[in-house]
C-alpha positions, 0 to 999 in steps of 0.5 A: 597582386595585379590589382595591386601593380596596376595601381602602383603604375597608375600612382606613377603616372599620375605623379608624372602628370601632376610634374609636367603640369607643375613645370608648364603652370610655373614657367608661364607664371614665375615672374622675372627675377625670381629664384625660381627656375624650372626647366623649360619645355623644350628643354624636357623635349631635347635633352636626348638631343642634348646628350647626343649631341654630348656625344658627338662632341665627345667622339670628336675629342677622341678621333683628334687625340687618336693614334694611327692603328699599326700593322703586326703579324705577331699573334698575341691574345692580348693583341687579339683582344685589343683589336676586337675592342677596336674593330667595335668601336670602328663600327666596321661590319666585315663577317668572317665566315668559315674563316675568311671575310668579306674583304679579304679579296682586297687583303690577299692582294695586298699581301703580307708586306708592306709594298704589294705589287700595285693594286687600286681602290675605286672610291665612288660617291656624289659631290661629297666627293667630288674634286677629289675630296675624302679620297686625297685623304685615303690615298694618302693614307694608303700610300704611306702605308703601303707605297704607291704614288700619283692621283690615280684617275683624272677626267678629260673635263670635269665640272668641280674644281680639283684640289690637287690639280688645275684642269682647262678643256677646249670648248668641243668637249662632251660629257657623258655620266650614267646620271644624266646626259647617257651615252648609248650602249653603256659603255661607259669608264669604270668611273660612270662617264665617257669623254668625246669631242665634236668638231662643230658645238652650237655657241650662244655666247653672243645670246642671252640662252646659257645652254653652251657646247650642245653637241652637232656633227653638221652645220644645218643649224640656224640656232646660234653661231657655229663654231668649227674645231679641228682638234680637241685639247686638255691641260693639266697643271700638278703640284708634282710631275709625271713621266708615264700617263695612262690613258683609257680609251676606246670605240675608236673607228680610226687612229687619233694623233696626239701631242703632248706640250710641255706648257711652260715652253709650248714645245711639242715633247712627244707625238704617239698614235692611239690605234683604232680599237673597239675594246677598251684600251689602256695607252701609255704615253711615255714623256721623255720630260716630267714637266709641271704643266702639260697640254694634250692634244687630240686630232681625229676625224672622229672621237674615240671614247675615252673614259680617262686619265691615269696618273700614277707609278706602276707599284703600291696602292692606288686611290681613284675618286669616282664622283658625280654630283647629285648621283646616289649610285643607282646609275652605274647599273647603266654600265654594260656588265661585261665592259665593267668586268673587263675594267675592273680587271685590267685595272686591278682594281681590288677594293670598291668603295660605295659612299652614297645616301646623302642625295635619296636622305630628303625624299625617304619619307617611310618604310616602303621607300627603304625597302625599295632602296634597299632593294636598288643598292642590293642589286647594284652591290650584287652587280659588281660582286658578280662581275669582280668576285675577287675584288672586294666592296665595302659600303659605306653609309649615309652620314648624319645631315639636317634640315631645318625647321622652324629656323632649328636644324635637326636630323632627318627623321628616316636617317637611321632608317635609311642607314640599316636598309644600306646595311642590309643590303650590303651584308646580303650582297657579301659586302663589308659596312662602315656605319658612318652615321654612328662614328659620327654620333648618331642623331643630331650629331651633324649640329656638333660637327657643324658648329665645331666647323668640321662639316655644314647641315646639309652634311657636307665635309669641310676639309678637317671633317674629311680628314678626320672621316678618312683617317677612321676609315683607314684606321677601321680597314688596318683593324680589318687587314690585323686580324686578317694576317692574325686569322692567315697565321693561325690558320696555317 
């Protein structure tokens, strides 16, 4: 009987052999004009590719006709099925153990109404994010659903252009990130930077050395010209204005002036005094106007740190974009862990969002360097759930990208590799998983994604590609908050 199957295996293969053979023989042979047609070579080697990118194109349709999930807590079986349904076509990985899951820190604190008191979302991630990209897409779909109002968090300086605001600095301006240009200590913002600024900067304008603003506190130095400043300063212009403006700061040896200029008139509106102060600290400035356009103005013999802005209400959900370009996320294991706890919780921050992976994609090469990776996002996701266990962390993975060879872009060959290490992690540090290298389409989907203009190769997001992202992640956390309040009825 073996003898038999062996033989019938061995027919089969050979039948296939003789296929392919046929198809090479006849495609190099066949003549122009003729009839007959065989399918080439390289077609036989990308019809998996063809299909996914099939089913790339198929999602796409489907995310663009689909409706926003709705929030009930009716308790229907038929309701519960369909959200079941729905919660595995989101490919949201949320456990629920003994009766409660891993995001449900964040859904307690967003009550069972639908105006909680006001709670924040820490969005971290690289330059997919940056300017506030993929974040002013959540946060407004947070804050329509939940109330709230603002942009949340603002740098004192930043290197990407903004999409809700202009931003213009005074030169004295020093940045630091926990990626690269470190601050001693580690007493960094929640964010992974740290503003100062000097009163002296090195300025090589007049020179052909482009390397402007590195930072001196004497004039001793003989390399370019010394520039003198007696305050620092920053400007904000909005698309909508603020009365109340938050601003985070310490390490202050002595007070700090500040004025606050209506932009437009160049009237002083309000003078405040930031204290001395080595804890961290979170200062409101009152305006007695809502101006459009503001400029703030710093004056101290020596900078305090300061680790930002906030310009939001005091109700609702708040969205704050913490992005640094080329960052992966491994650098905010600098920020000192109590300094973090402290920031997390006068902030109320009950949600965290880890979205990274596209800057580690190209050097992944084999198994060893997953493991290694996961090794590193587990420690980092284990750091934040020790020092906030009543805020919840929701990773979020490596979306599709491609690179190109011979002149063809195809997807990094680690891709779902380095996905399912994120994965693990994740699930092993208690936290909740978004697969957005599936919602996407897989392999090779980033080619339909691309050619239909909703992101580039490299996997960046154009703006309908960041929308349409954000709007299924939303739509992925309301199946999560249903069946939360679902679970929270019929359990009482």
């Amino acid at each position: 009987m073996k003898g038999k199957a062996f033989e019938i295996v061995s027919v089969i293969l050979l039948f296939d052999a003789l296929v392919v053979a046929t198809v090479l023989l006849f495609s190099a042979y066949v003549p122009d004009g003729s009839p007959l047609r065989f399918m080439k070579w390289e077609t036989l080697l990308n019809l998996g590719k063809v299909n996914q990118n099939q089913m790339a194109d198929s999602l796409i349709n489907k995310y663009e006709d689909e409706d926003s999930v709705s929030v009930s807590a009716q308790f229907s079986l038929k309701k519960l099925e369909e959200l079941k349904r729905k919660k595995g076509e989101s490919f949201i990985f949320n456990p629920d153990t003994l009766g409660s899951s891993y995001l449900d820190s964040f859904f307690v604190a967003l009550g069972d109404s639908l105006h909680p008191k006001s709670l924040r979302i820490a969005h971290y991630g690289d330059s997919q994010l940056e300017g506030d990209r993929v974040s002013c897409f959540i946060r407004k779909k947070f804050q329509q659903k939940f109330g709230g109002y603002g942009l949340g968090f603002v740098p004192l300086c930043d290197i990407a252009t903004s999409v809700d605001y202009s931003i213009a600095s005074s030169d004295n301006w020093i940045r630091y990130t926990v990626f690269h240009n470190r601050y001693k200590g580690g007493y960094y913002g929640l964010s992974g930077t740290v503003f100062r600024f000097s009163k002296y900067i090195i300025d090589h304008s007049e020179e052909k050395d482009t390397t402007v603003n590195q930072t001196i506190y004497d004039s001793s130095s003989k390399s370019g010209k010394i520039v003198a400043f007696h305050n620092a300063w920053v400007s904000y212009h909005f698309q909508t204005s603020y009365k109340t403006i938050t601003l985070m700061y310490g390490n202050a040896k002595t007070p700090c002036l500040i004025n606050v200029y209506d932009t437009k008139t160049s009237e002083i509106i309000l003078r405040d005094t930031l204290a001395a102060s080595f804890e961290f600290n979170l200062h409101e400035l009152k305006l007695p106007t809502n101006p459009l356009a503001i400029k703030i103005e710093f004056i101290s013999g020596i900078s305090p740190d300061f680790y930002g802005l906030l310009f939001d209400g005091d109700k609702g959900v708040q969205v704050d974009n913490y992005a640094i370009r080329g960052h992966s996320g491994d650098g905010l294991m600098n920020i000192q862990p109590d300094f973090l706890a402290k920031q997390i919780q006068d902030l109320h921050t009950k949600l965290v969002l880890f979205q990274y992976g596209a800057n580690v994609v190209p050097y992944i090469k084999n198994e060893k360097d997953c493991k290694n990776l996961e090794q590193i996002y587990y420690k980092l996701f284990m750091r934040y759930k020790a020092k906030a266990p009543e805020t919840s962390v929701l990773v979020i993975g490596a979306g599709d990208m491609a690179r190109s060879i011979d002149g063809k872009y195809e997807s990094y060959p680690m891709l779902s590799e380095i996905r399912d290490a994120q994965k693990r992690a994740a699930l092993k540090a208690g936290c909740a998983f978004w697969d957005l290298y599936e919602i996407m389409g897989g392999e090779d989907a980033i080619l339909t994604w691309t050619e239909k203009g909703l992101a580039s190769y490299d996997g960046h997001l154009t703006p309908k590609g960041q929308k349409m992202i954000s709007e299924k992640l939303f739509n992925a956390l309301m199946v999560e908050y249903n069946l939360y309040l679902f679970r929270k009825k019929h359990n009482s």
